[in-house]
N, C-alpha and C positions, 0 to 999 in steps of 0.2 A: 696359700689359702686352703681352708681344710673346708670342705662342706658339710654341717650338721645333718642336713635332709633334705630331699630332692621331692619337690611337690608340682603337679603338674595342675593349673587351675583355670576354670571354664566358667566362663562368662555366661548368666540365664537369669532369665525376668523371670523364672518359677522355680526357687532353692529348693525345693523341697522335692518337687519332681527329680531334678536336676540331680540331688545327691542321694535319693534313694534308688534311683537308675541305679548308678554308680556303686552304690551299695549292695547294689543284687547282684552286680555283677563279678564283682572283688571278692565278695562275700565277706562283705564287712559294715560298720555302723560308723553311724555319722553323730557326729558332733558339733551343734547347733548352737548357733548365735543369729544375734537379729540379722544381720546382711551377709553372714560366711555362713559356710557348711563346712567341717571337714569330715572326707572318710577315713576311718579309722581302720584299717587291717594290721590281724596281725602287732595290735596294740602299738602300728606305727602309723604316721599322716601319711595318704597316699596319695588321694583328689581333694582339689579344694574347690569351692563352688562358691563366686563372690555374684553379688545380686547388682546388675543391670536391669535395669527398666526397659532401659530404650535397645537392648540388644537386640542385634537383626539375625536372624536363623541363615546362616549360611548355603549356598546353593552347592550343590559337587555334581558334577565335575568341574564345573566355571558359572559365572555368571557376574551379576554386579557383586552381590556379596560372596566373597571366595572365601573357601576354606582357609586359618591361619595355624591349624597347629591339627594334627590327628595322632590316633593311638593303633598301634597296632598290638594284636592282642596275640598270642600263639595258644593253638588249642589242640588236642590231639580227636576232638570229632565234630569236626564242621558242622556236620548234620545237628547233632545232638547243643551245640553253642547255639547256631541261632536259632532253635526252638525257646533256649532260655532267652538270650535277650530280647527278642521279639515278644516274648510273653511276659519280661518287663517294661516292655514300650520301646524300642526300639524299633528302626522304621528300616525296611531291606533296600538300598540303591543299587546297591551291584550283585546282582549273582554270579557265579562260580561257573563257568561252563564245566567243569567235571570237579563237584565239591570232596570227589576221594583221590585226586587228583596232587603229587606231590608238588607245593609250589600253590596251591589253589588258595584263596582269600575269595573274602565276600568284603563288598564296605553296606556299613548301617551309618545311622543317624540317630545320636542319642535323643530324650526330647527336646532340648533346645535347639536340636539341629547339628550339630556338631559331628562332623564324620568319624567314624574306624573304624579300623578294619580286623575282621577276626580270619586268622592266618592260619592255615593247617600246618602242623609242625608233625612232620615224618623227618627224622635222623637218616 
């Protein structure tokens, strides 16, 4: 089996939120159809964003609706990432007890609810 592309895809009752989040985040464009989004990085598919209606916003760390899939991101300045995704709509659930901290992560919640986590990456 050879794999052409590896896409990881997020289920939201608002595509447009949903993949321009993602878009701001990647730093990439989306490619739009009635009920898909795909983002586009780097002139390859990265996120795909298919339209649920009835999708329920997941809770983290448990609840009835559990998380089924997360991202984790690696950034080299904690600080300086969740300023950006928060100031794309991203929503903070977990802080960092020391965000310069090697080993330290935060988790967010994109708009649909959907957890990840941005991970500091010290070598």
């Amino acid at each position: 089996m050879q794999i052409s592309r590896q896409v990881v895809v997020f289920d939201a009752p608002d595509l447009t939120a949903e993949s321009d989040f993602w878009a701001g985040v990647m730093k990439g464009v989306v490619d739009k159809e009635d009920d898909w989004h795909m983002v586009i990085v780097d002139g390859k598919a990265r996120i795909g964003v298919q339209l649920a209606p009835d999708h329920v916003r997941p809770q983290w760390p448990g609840g009835p609706e559990r998380q089924q899939i997360h991202l984790d991101l690696y950034v080299d300045d904690l600080t300086a990432a969740h300023d950006e995704v928060t100031a794309l709509g991203a929503t903070l659930l977990q802080a960092a007890d020391d965000p310069e901290a090697k080993g330290s992560f935060q988790v967010y919640a994109d708009p649909a609810g959907h957890p990840f986590c941005l991970c500091l990456f010290r070598p």
